[in-house]
C-alpha positions as CSV (number, residue, x, y, z in Angstrom):
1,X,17.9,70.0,-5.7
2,X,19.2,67.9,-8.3
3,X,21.4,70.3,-9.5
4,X,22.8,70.9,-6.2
5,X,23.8,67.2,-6.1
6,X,25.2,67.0,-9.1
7,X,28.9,68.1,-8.5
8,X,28.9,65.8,-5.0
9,X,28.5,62.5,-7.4
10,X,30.6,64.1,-9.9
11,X,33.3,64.1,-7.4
12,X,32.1,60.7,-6.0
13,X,32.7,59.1,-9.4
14,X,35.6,60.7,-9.7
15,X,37.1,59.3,-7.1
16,X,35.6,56.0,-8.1
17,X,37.6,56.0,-10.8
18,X,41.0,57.1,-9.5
19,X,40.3,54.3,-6.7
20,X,40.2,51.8,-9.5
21,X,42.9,52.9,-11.3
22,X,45.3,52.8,-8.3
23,X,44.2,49.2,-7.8
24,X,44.7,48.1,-10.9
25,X,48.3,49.8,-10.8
26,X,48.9,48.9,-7.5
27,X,48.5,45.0,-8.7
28,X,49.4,45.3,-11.5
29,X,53.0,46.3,-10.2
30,X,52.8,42.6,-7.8
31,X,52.6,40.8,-11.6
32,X,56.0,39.3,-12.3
33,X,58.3,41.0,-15.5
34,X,59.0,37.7,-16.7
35,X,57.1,34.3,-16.8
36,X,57.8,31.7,-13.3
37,X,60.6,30.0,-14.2
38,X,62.7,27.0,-12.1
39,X,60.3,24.0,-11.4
40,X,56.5,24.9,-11.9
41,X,55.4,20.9,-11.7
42,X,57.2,18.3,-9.6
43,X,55.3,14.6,-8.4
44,X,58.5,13.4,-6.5
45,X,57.0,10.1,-6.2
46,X,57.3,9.9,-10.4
47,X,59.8,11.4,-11.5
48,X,63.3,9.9,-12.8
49,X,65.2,10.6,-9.9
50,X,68.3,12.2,-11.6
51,X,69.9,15.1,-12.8
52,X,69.0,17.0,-15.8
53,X,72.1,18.4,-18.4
54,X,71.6,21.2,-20.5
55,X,73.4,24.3,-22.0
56,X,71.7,28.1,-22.8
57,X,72.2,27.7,-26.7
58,X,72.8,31.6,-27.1
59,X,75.0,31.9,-24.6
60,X,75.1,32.6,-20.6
61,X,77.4,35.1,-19.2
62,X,76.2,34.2,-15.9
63,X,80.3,32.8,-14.9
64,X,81.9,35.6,-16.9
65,X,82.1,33.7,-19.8
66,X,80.3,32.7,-23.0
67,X,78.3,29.6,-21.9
68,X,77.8,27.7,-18.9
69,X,76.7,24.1,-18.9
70,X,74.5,23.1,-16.4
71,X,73.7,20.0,-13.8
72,X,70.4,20.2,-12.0
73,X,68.8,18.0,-8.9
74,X,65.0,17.5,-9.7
75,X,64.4,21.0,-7.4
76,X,65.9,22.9,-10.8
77,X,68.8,23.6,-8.5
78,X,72.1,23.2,-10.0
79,X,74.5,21.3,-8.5
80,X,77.4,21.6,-10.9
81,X,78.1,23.5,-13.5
82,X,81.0,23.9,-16.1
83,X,82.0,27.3,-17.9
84,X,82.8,27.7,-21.6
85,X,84.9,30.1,-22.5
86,X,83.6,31.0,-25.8
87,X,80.0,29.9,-27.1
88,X,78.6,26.5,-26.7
89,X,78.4,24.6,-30.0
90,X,75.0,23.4,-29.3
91,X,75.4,20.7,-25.9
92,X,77.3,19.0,-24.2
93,X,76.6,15.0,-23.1
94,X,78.3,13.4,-20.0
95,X,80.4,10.3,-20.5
96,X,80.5,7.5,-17.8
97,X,83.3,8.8,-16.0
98,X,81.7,11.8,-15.3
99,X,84.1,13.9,-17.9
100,X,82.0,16.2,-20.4
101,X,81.9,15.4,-23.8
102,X,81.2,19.1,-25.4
103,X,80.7,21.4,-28.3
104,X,82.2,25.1,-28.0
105,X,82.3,28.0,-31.0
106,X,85.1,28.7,-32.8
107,X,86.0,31.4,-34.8
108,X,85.9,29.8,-38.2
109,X,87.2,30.7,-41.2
110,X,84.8,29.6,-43.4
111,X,80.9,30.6,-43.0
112,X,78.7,27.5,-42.8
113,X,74.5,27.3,-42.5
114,X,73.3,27.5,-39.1
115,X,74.1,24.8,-36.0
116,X,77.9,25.1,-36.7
117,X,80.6,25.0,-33.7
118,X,83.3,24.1,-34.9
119,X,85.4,22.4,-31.6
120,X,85.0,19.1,-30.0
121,X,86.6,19.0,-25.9
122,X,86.6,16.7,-23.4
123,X,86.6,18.1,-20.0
124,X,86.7,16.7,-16.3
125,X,85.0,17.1,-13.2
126,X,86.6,20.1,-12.6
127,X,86.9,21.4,-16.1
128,X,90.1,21.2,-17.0
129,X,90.7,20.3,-20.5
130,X,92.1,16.8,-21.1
131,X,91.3,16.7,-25.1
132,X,90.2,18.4,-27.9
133,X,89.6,18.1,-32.0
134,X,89.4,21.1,-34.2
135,X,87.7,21.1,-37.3
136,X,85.4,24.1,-38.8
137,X,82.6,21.9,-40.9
138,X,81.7,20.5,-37.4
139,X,78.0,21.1,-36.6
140,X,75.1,19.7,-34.6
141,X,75.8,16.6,-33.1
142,X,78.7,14.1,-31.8
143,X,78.7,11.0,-30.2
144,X,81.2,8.9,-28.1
145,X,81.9,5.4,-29.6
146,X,82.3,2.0,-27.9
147,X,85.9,1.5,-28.9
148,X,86.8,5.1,-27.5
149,X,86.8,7.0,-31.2
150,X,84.1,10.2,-31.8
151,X,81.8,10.4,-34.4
152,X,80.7,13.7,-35.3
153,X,78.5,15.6,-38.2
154,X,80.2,17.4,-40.6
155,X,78.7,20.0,-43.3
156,X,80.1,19.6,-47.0
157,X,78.9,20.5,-50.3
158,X,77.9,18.0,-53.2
159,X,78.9,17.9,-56.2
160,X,77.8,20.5,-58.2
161,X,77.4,18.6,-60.9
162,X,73.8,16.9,-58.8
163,X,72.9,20.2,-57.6
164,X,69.6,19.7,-60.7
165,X,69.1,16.2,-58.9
166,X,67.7,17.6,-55.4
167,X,64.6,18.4,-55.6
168,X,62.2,20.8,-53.5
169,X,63.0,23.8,-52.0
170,X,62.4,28.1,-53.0
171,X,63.4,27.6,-56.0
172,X,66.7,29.7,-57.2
173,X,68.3,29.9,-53.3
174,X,71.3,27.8,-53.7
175,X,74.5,29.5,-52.2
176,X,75.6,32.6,-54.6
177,X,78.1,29.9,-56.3
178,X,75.4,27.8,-57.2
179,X,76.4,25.6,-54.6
180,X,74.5,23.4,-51.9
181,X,75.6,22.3,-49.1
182,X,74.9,18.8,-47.7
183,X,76.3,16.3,-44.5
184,X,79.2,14.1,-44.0
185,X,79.6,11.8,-40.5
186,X,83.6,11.3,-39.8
187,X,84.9,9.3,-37.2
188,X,88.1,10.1,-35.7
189,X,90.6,9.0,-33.0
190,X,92.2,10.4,-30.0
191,X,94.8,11.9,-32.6
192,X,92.6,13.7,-34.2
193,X,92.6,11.7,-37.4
194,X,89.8,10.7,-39.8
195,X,89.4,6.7,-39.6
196,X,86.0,6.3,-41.4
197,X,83.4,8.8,-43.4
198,X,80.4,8.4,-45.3
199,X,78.8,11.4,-47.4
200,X,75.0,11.7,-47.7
201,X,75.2,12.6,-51.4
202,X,76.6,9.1,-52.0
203,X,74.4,7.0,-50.7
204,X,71.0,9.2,-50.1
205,X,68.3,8.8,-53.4
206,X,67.2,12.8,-54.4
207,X,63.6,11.7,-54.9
208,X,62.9,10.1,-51.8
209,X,64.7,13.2,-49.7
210,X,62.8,16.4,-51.0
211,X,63.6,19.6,-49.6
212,X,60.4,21.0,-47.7
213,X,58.6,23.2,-50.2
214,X,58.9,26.5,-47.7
215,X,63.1,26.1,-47.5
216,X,65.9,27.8,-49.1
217,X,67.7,25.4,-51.5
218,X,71.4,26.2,-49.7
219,X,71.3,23.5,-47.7
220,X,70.2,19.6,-49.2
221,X,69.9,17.8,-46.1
222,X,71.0,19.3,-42.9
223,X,71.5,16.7,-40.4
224,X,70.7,17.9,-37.0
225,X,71.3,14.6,-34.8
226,X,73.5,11.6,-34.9
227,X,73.6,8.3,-32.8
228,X,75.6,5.0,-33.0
229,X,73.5,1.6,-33.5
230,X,75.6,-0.9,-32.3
231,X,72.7,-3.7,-34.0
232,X,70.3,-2.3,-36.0
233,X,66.5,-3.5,-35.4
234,X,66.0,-3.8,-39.5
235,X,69.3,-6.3,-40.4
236,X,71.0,-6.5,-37.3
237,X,74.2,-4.9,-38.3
238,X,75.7,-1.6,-36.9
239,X,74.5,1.4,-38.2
240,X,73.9,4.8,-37.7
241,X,70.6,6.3,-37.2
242,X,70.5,10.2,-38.6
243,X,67.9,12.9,-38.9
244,X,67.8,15.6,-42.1
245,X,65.3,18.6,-41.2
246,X,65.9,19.8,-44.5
247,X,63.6,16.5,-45.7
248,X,61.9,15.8,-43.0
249,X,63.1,12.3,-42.9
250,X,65.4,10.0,-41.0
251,X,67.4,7.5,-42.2
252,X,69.1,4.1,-41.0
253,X,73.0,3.5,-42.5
254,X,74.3,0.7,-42.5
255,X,78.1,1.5,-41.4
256,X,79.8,-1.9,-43.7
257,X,78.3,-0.2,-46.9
258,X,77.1,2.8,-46.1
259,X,73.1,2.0,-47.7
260,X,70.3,3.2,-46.0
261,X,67.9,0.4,-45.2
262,X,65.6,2.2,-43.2
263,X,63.5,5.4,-44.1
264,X,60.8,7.5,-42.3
265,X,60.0,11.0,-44.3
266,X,56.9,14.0,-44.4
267,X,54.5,11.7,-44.0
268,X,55.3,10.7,-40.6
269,X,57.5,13.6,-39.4
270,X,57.6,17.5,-39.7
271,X,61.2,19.1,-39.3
272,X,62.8,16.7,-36.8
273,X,65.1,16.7,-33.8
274,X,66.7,14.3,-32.3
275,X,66.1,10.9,-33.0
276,X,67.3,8.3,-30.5
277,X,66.9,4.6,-30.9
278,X,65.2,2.8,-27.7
279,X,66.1,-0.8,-26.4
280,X,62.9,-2.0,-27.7
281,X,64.2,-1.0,-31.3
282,X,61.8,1.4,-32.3
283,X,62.9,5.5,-32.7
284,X,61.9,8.3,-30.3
285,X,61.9,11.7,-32.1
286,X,61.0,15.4,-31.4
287,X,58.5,16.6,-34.6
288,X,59.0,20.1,-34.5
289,X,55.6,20.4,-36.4
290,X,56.8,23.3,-38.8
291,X,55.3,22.3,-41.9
292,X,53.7,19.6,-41.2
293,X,52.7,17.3,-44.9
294,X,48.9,17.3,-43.4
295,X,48.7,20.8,-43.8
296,X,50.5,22.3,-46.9
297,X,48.6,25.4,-47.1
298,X,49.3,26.5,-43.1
299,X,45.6,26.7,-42.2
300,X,46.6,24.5,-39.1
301,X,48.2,26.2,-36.2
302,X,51.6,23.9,-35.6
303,X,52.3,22.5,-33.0
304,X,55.3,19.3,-31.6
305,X,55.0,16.1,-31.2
306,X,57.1,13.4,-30.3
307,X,56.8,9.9,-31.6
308,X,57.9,6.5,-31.0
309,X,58.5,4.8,-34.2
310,X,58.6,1.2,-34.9
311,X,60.8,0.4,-38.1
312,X,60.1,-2.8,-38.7
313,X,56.1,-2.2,-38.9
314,X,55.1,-2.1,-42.7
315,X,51.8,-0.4,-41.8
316,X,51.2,2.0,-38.5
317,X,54.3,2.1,-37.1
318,X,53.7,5.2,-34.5
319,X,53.6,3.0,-31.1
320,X,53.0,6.6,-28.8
321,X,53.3,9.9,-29.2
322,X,53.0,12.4,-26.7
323,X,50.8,16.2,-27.7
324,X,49.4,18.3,-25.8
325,X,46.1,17.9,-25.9
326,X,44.6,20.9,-24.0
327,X,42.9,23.9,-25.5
328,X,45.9,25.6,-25.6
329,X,48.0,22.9,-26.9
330,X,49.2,25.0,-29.8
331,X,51.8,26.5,-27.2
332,X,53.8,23.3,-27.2
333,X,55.6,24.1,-30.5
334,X,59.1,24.9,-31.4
335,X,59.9,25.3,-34.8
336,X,63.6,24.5,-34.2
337,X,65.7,22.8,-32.0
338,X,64.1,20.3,-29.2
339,X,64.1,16.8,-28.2
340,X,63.2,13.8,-25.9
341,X,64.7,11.4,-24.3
342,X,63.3,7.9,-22.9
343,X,64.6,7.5,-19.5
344,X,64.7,4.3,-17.1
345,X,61.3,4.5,-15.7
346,X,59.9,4.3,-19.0
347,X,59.0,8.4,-18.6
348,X,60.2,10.7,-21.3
349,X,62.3,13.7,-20.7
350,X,61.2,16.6,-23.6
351,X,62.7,19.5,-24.4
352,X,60.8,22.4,-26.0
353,X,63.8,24.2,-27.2
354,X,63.1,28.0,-28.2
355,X,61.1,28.3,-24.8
356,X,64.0,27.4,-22.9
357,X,61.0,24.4,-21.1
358,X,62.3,20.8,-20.0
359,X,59.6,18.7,-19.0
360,X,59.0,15.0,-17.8
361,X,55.8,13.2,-19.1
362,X,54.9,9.4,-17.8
363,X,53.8,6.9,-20.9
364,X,50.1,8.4,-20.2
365,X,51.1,11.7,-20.8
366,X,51.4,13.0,-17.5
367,X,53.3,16.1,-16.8
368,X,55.3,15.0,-13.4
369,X,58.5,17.6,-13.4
370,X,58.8,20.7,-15.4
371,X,61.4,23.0,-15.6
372,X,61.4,27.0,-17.7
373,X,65.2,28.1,-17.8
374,X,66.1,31.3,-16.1
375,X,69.5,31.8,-18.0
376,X,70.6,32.8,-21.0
377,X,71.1,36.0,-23.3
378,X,68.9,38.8,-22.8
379,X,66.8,39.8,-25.7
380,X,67.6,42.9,-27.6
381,X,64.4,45.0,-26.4
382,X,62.2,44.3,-22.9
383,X,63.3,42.1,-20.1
384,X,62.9,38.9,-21.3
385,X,65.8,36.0,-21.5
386,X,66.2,34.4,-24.5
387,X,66.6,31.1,-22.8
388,X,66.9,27.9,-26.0
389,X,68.2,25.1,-25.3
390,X,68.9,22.8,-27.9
391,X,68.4,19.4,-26.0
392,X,68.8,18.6,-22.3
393,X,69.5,15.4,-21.0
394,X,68.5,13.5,-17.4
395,X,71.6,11.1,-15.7
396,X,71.1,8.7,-13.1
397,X,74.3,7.4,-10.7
398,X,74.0,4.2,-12.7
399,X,74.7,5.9,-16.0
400,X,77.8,8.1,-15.0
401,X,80.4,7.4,-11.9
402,X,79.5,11.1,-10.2
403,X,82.0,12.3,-7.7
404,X,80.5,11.1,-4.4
405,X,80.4,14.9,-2.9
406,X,78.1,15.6,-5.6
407,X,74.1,16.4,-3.7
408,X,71.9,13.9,-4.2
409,X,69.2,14.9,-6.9
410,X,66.2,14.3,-4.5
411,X,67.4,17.2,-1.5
412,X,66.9,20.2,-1.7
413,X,70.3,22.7,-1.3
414,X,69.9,25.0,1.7
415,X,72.1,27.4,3.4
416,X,75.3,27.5,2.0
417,X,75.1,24.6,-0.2
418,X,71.8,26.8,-2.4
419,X,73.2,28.7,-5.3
420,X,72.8,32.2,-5.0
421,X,70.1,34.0,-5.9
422,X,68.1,30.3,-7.7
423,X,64.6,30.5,-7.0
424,X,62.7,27.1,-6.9
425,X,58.9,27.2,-7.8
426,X,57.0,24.5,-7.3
427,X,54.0,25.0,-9.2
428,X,51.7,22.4,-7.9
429,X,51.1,20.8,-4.6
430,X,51.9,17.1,-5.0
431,X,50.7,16.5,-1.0
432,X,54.4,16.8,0.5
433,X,54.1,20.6,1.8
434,X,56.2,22.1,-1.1
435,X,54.1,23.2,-3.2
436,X,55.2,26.9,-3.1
437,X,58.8,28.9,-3.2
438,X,61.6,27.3,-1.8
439,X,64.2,29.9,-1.1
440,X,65.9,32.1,-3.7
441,X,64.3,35.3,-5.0
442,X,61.0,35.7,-5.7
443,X,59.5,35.5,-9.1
444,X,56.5,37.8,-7.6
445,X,53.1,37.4,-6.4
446,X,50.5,35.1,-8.7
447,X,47.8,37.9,-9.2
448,X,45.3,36.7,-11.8
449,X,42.9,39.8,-13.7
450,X,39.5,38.6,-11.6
451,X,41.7,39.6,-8.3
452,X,42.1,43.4,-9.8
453,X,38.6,43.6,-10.8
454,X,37.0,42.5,-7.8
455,X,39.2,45.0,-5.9
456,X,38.1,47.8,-8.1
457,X,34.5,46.9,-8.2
458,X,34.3,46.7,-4.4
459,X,36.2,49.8,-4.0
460,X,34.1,51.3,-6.4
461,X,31.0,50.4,-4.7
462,X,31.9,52.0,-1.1
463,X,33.2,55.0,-2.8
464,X,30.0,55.2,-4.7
465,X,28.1,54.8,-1.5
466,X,30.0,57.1,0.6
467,X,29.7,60.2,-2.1
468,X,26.0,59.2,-2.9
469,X,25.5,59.6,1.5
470,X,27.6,62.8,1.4
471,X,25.6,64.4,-1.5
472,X,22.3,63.4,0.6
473,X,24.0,65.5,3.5
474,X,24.4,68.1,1.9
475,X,21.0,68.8,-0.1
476,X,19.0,67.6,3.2
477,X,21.3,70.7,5.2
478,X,20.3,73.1,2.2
């Protein structure tokens, strides 16, 4: 009788199988290509009510062009955006009478280390071009002055002649000249002309700015960020406050005499972005966390961290610092790029660059608004966007003079004000009712791996008992 059963639960457990596997396909197929991107965390009650800046670093052909910059309301909806005809050169800032300050590519004649552009414009509302400053050395970062002049970073080479004097570095990985290349900062006028420039190799001391041991020797400094001090929290004069990823350090400069009289290096910071000085006088800076001085061997997983810096503490001068802090806090690290931002409610605005994340964090380390970019250049194999941003920025209507037709940042766009096709995800419910999609496409539906085994368990179990009653059937009828 046994036997006689024996091809029934065969074919019972057969289609047990098949079952499961057409469940598991069949929800598999509801799991979204890409990760949710738009606004996945929003408390509306503490958020910085303004609109977020930034610009896909690689590129966005989105408009039919080679970059877009972007101006979102706190929904990840954007509410203006400007096109670039060729590549951005890194960001863009807004000025206070709502013109764009902003970086493009240019097709240089000279090839330069990486974070080049190469042009300086200023545009409008509208995007019209009312100025613009040529110069292919130009890379990083540029800054609007208070007496209406730009100050901008600019790559130059030292002296060969000091190449022996910089120290650090893979050893034998200068440029194929033997040369290395280091930073300048020029300021120049609405002509266009130099007025003022100081060169690192002048004033910076080789043995207190050593090239991170797992670096190529090309490049000395490599100044990724640059902001105007109009009085210094060290002396009280103005200054410029600069950060080298190259050597881990960051540097105050005295703009009379071009000295340095302030210095943070490795053993504070690890591959820095964009340091900003606060009111209060201390420094807010992105630590990428690449090779961090704690770990010289790389038996830590990295991981970023931003810091706010006191430099006029002789001892402990890290006042906060936001890291994540979960199990999985490894994930917030990008080895390049990034940045933060201290906004008027005393939250900070980060940027995680290379995963395209903006996210809003109150002093206590509260995520309150977080934001994954949808746009960008599509990688060379799969589907996925490659979606860097360099640094994004949040504006309130008491830092620019916005048009007055411009959307609040608090309201949602509907109808024909939405942009087409933006989906807005809303990733947790803070108790207003819009906690889920609002409008736009649909990134697909949330199915987690216990929903797909449950299904194929239970269908697995009636299919089991359904064969197991036919098989009876038939051997009590034999």
């Amino acid at each position: 009788m046994l036997a006689e059963r024996i091809p029934v639960l065969r074919y019972a457990l057969t289609l047990i199988i098949v079952v499961a596997a057409l469940a598991v396909a069949n929800s598999a197929s509801a799991f979204p290509t890409q990760p949710r991107t738009g606004v996945t965390i929003l408390d509306q009650d503490a958020v910085e009510p303004g609109y977020v800046l930034f610009t896909p670093l690689l590129g966005d052909s989105s408009q039919g062009t080679g970059g877009v910059v972007y101006l979102l309301n706190i929904f990840g909806q954007p509410v203006h955006t400007w096109a670039i005809e060729t590549g951005p050169g890194q960001y863009a800032q807004l000025l206070p009478d709502g013109s764009l300050l902003l970086g493009s590519q240019a097709e240089r004649e000279i090839e330069i280390p990486p974070g080049g552009g190469g042009r300086l414009s200023i545009v409008d509302w509208d995007g019209d071009e009312i100025w613009s400053y040529r110069n292919d050395l130009l890379h990083h970062d540029f800054e609007m002055l208070p007496n209406g002049n730009i100050a901008a970073l600019l790559y130059n080479k030292i002296p060969q002649e000091l190449n022996e004097e910089v120290q650090g570095g893979i050893p034998e990985t200068e440029l194929e000249d033997g040369s290395i290349w280091s930073d300048s900062i020029i300021e120049i006028d609405a002509s266009g002309e130099t007025v003022w420039q100081w060169d690192a190799w002048e004033h910076i001391d080789p043995a207190n700015h050593v090239i991170n041991a797992d670096l190529n020797r090309n490049e000395w400094t490599h100044a990724n960020s640059l902001r105007h001090v109009e009085s210094n929290p060290v002396t009280g004069s103005e200054a410029y406050l600069v950060s080298f990823r190259q050597t881990s350090s960051m540097v105050l400069i005295d703009r009379a005499t071009g000295d340095v009289i302030w210095h943070a290096g490795p053993e504070l910071l690890s591959q820095q972005h964009d340091a900003r000085m606060l009111e209060n006088g201390n420094v807010l800076v992105y630590s990428n966390g690449e090779d961090p001085a704690d770990t010289p061997t790389g038996h830590r997983v990295p991981s970023s961290t931003v810091l706010e810096i006191d430099p006029r503490a002789a001892d402990d001068p890290v006042v906060w610092s936001y890291r994540d802090q979960s199990l999985t806090g490894w994930r917030f690290f990008s080895p390049l790029i990034s940045g933060a931002q201290r906004l008027a409610n005393g939250n900070t605005l980060i940027t995680e660059g290379m995963a395209g994340r903006i996210f809003e964090v109150t002093s206590a380390g509260e995520i309150v608004w977080e934001y994954v970019s949808p746009y960008g250049d599509p990688a060379e194999e799969g589907p996925a966007i490659e979606s860097w941003i360099f640094k994004a920025l949040k504006y309130t209507p008491d830092d620019v003079d916005f048009p007055a037709s411009l959307p609040s940042p608090i309201i949602v766009l509907t109808g024909d004000e939405a942009p087409e096709g933006q989906s807005i995800v809303i990733g947790s419910d803070d108790g207003d009712g819009t906690a889920d999609d609002i409008g736009g496409d649909d990134d697909g539906v949330a199915i987690e791996w216990w929903h797909v085994l449950l299904s194929a368990i239970g269908a697995g179990i009636a299919f089991f008992a359904v064969g197991f009653g036919v098989a009876r059937r038939t051997a009590r009828a034999a």
